[in-house]
Every structure is written in C-alpha cells, then in structure tokens.
N, C-alpha and C positions, 0 to 999 in steps of 0.2 A: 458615552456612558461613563459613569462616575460611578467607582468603586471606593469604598470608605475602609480604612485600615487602624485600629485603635492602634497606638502606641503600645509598648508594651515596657512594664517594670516587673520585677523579681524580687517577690517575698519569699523570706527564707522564715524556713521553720526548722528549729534543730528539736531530735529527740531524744534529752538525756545527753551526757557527758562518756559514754564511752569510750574504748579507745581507737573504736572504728563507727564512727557515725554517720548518718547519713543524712545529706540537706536536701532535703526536697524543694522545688522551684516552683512557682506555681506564674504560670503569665497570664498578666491582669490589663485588660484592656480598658484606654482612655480614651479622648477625643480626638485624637491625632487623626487628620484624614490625608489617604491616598489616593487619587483619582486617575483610576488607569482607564485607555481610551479602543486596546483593543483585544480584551478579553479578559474574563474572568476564573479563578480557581474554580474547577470541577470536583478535582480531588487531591486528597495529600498522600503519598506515599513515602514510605520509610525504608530505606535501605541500612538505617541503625540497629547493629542487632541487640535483641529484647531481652529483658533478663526472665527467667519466663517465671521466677518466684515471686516478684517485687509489681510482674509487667509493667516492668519502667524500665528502660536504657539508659545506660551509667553517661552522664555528659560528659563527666572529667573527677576528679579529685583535687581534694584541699590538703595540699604539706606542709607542714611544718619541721624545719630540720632535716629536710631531705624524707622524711615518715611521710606517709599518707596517715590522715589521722580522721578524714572522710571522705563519700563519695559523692557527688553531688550528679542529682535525679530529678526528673520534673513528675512532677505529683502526677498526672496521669499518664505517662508515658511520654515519649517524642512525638508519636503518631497520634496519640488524643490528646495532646494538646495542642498540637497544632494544627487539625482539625476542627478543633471546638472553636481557638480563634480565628480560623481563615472561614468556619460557615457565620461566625456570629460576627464577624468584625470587615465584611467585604459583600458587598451588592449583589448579586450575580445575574444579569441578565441575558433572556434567552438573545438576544442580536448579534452577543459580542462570540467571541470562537472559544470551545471551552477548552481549557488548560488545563495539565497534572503537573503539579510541585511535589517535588522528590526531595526529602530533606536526605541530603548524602551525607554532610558532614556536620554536626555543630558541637564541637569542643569548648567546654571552660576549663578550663587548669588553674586554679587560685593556689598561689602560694604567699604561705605566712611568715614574715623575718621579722626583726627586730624594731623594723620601721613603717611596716604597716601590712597590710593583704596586697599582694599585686596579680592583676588577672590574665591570663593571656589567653584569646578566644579563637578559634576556627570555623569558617562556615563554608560552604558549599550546596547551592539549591539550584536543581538542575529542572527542567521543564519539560515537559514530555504532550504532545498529542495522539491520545491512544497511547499506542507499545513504542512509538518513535521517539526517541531523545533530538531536542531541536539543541538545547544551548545549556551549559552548566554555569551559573555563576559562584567564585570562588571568593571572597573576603577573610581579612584578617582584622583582629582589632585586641587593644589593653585599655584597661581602668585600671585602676589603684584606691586606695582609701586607708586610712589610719581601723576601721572596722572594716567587718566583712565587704567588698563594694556592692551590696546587693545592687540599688540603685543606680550604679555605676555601669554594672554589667548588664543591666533589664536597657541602661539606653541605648547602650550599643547594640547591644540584639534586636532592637525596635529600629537605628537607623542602620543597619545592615539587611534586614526583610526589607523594609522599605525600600532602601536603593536597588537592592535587586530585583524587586518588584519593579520599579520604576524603568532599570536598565531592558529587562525584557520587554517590556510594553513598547521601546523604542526600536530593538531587537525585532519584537514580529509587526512592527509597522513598516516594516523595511521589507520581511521575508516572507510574510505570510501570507501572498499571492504564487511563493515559488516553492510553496509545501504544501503536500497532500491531507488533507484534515480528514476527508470521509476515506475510508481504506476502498471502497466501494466503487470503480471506474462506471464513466459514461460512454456508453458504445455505436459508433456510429457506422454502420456497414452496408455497403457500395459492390453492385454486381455491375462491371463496366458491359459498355456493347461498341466499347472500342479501344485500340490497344495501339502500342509504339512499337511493341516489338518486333523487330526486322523479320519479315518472310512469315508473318503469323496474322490470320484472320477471326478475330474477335465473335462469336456467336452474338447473333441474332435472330431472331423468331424465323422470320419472312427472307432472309439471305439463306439458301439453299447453296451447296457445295457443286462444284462442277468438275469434270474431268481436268481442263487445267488448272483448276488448283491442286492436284496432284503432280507435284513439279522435282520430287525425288529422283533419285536414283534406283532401281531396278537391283539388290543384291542379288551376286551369282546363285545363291542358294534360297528360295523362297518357298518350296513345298509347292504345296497346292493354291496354294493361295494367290486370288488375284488382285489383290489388292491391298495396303494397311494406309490406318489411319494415323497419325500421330498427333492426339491431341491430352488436353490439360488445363492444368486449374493454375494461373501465377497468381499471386498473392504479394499484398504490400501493408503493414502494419507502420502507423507510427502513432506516437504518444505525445501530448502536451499535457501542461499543468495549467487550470484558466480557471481563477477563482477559489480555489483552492482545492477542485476536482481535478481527478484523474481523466483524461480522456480518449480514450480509444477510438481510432480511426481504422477499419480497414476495407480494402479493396480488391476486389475479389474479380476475375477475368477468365472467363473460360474459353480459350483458344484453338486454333489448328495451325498446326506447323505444316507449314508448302514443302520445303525442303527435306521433310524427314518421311513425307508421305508418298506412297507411292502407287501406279496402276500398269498392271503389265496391257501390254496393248493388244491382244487377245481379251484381254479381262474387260474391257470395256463394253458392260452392261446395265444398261436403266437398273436390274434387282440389285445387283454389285454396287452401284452406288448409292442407291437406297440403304442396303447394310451400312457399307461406310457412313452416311446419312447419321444414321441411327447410331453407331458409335459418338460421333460429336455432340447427337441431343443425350447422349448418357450424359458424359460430361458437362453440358449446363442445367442437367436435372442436378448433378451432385456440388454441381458451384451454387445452388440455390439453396440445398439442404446444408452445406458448409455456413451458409450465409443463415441461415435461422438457428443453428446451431450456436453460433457466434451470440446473436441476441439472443439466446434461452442463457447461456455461460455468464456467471458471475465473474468478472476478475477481477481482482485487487492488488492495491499496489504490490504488493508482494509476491503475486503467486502468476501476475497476467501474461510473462515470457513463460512459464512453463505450459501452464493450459493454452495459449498458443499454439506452441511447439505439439501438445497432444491433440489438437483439435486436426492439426497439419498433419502428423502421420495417421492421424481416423479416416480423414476421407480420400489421403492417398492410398490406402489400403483399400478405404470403401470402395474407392474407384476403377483399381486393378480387378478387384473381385468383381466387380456386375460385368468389365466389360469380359473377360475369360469368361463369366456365367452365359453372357448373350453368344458370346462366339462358339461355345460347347452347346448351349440347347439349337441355336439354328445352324448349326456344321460350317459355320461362318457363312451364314447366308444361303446356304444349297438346301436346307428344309423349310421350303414353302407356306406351308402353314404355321409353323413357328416360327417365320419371319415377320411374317403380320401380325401375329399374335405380339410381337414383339416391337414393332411399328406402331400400333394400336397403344398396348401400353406405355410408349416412353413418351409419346403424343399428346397421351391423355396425363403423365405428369407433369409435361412441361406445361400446362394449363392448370394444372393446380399446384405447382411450388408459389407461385404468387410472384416469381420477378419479370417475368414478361408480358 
C-alpha cells in the first residue's frame, strides 16, 4: 500500500505591528510523496493544550532582545491542522492496520538578533492502536535566515513527519504481529475426558464410578455419612498473540480425586453409590456450563485475567451450592424419592449441556 504525504511549507501571516503579535502558520501541502507499507493514519490526536480563545495552541514564540515580541500559532489549531493534512495528504486503505498519531510535542522558538532569525524546533509524535501507546518518536531540528525562516522552518517540519512516519512503518513491520490490534480476544474452550493428574479420574459419559475408586482414608469422625465424594473442576488458561489477535485458550477438566474419597465398608451400597454417582455428574454438568459461560464472555486485552478470575470463583461457588443443595434435599441419599428425582435430573442435564 502506498501512502502519499505532501510536503509541507509555512506561510506566515502577521497582523499588524503590535507589541505582542501573533504569527499564524498555515501548512500547505505539495507533492512530496511518502509511501508507507504497513498502515495508515486513522486519527490525530493532541495532547498540546488549546488556547480555548484563539482554539489554537501556542507552538512557540518569536524574541527579540530576550522580549517575546510574538507568538507563533497555526491557523486552525494543532489538531486541525493536522488532521486536514494527514486526511488530505495520505491514502488510507482498509488492508493496511489503522494507526493514531499523537502530536505530543511541536515546538518553534524563533529568535531574532542582529544577524538574522534563528529557529530552534522540537518534535515528538507518538503512535497509538486504540488506547495503547506502541512507540513515541522524538526529533530536534534549526533553520536560520537573514528574514523570518518561514521556508526554512515548513522544511524541516515536513522532513521530520516524514521520517517519523517512515521510522514507524519500519517499527510496526517488525512488531505488529506481537501487538494486539483488536482489544477483542478469540476464545477457544476445551472440556477434557482425560487428565494427568495423579490419583484423579477425568469424567466420562459411560465410565461409571466403582467402589474401588474410593481409595481414601476413613476420618475418625464422619457423622452419618457413608460415604464422600471428592470431586472438581481444574482449569488451564493460556494466551497467545497470532496475527495480531488475542487468543484465549482454555481447558476445562472435571475430575474425581481417589485419595480424598472415601466409603465406609458398612456403606457400601448400589443407592450409596448411585448418590456419590450423582455428585460427580453435578460436577460435569457445571464444567459444561463454566465452559459456555466462557464462550458467552467477551474478554479483552485488558480486562481477560479479571473476568477469568470472576468467572473461576462463579462456578466454584456455583458448585459448592448445588452439591450442599442435592445433599440437604435427598438427606445425602436416604430420601428415596428425591434421590431419583434427582438422578433423573442431573441425567437429563448432562444430555443437554452439549459436551458429551
């Protein structure tokens, strides 16, 4: 892509001889062309603050004798003028990645002695995708003249944009595969039905739980109870940048832990393990609903380790609560009828969460 960049020179217009005047700038585009290769000006922004009488930003002043004797301004502002020339003097195609120019700094200071105007200038244009600051570029530059340098000062200002237009385009030829352009992540989410983690069995539709995989220890104090389940949702997140998308990977595992699970050997009954049963299909009904939850959530580069983290304590909460819920309505398995009742329903979810 071929971006065109007029040259720029500085006509000066004085009004009047007062003893504080004011030179207005006006930059005037030529045929000078720049041909940048991987992106184009989107928008300009100003961080030069405005005069809000004049709405023009003072560039610098002109001294004479150590006096400021005026102030030198660009006819529509910093921000509309450089605007007017970056939409009217640069190509912009949708292919190329779109870029904010920040005019941070551009200083003239002209001063006048006994041997002619000397200028001395400052610049700083920094680049931004979206709200992100990629790269600032900072130049200095003088002219001189026996009269004001208008001339003098409009060429350097014209090959300072240009080289730093040009430095950046070299700049995101390099980077801009390893920066996020759309703030928007791609999300790619994985319910395993198989796991590494030691002494732990990965849910599966059709693998049914057995008494020895209850391979726990028996605490001295256990209530009434003949049996617990120890199960759970692990979770693995990681992030690449490819193309200049964000992308979200995660994997989602809903397990039973052998060693943390346990069955008193009295306890050992077809309904008792049917409960237990039904404990683990909670757990991969809610690895499912974590996992469509995931794809409804927008993250973005900036916000996708918090909504994470909230989405992680949602269903760990969600989780503890159904199974206390199923263990309080069927008296852990001893109400009969709401045991099935309860069998019935987690059965008929794990047939419509959609991951098995």
């Amino acid at each position: 892509m071929k971006i065109y960049i007029s040259a720029i020179f500085l006509i000066l217009c004085s009004f009047g001889l007062a003893a504080r005047e004011t030179k207005l700038i006006t930059l005037k585009k030529e045929t000078a062309k720049t041909s940048l290769k991987n992106y184009y000006i989107n928008s300009v922004l100003d961080s030069i603050p405005v005069d809000t009488t004049l709405g023009a930003g003072v560039l610098g002043h002109l001294t004479s004798g150590g006096q400021v004797v005026a102030d030198i301004r660009l006819v529509d502002g910093v921000v509309g003028s450089m605007r007017s020339y970056m939409q009217s003097g640069i190509a912009a195609s949708p292919t190329a990645n779109p870029i904010n120019i920040s005019i941070d700094q551009l200083s003239v200071q002209v001063q006048k002695t006994k041997k002619g105007f000397t200028a001395k200038m400052a610049f700083t244009f920094s680049f931004y995708t979206g709200q992100l600051k990629l790269v600032s570029m900072t130049s200095t530059g003088t002219a001189g003249s026996n009269i004001f340098p208008a001339k003098e000062i409009g060429k350097v200002v014209g090959q300072v944009l240009k080289s730093s237009l040009k430095q950046f385009d070299k700049w995101w030829d390099v980077h801009k595969d390893s920066v996020v352009l759309d703030s928007v992540a791609i999300t790619d989410v994985v319910v395993r039905t198989t796991t590494d983690i030691p002494d732990c069995i990965a849910f599966t539709p059709n693998l049914k739980l057995t008494y020895d995989d209850f391979q726990g220890s028996v605490p001295d104090s256990t209530g009434n109870e003949a049996a617990v389940t120890s199960s759970g949702i692990s979770y693995e997140t990681s992030s690449q940048i490819r193309h200049s998308r964000l992308l979200l990977h995660f994997v989602l595992t809903p397990a039973f832990n052998k060693k943390n699970s346990w069955f008193k050997p009295e306890g050992k009954q077809p309904q008792v393990l049917a409960h237990e049963q039904t404990h683990f299909d909670i757990t991969a009904v809610k690895a499912c609903e974590w996992a469509a939850a995931i794809r409804a959530t927008i993250f973005t580069r900036d916000n996708f380790m918090d909504q994470v983290h909230k989405l992680q304590d949602q269903f760990t909460e969600a989780c503890k609560t159904e199974e206390d819920t199923y263990d309080q309505e069927t008296n852990h398995g001893l109400i009969t009828e709401k045991q099935h009742a309860w069998e019935e329903k987690v059965h008929q979810r794990l047939k419509e969460v959609g991951c098995w």
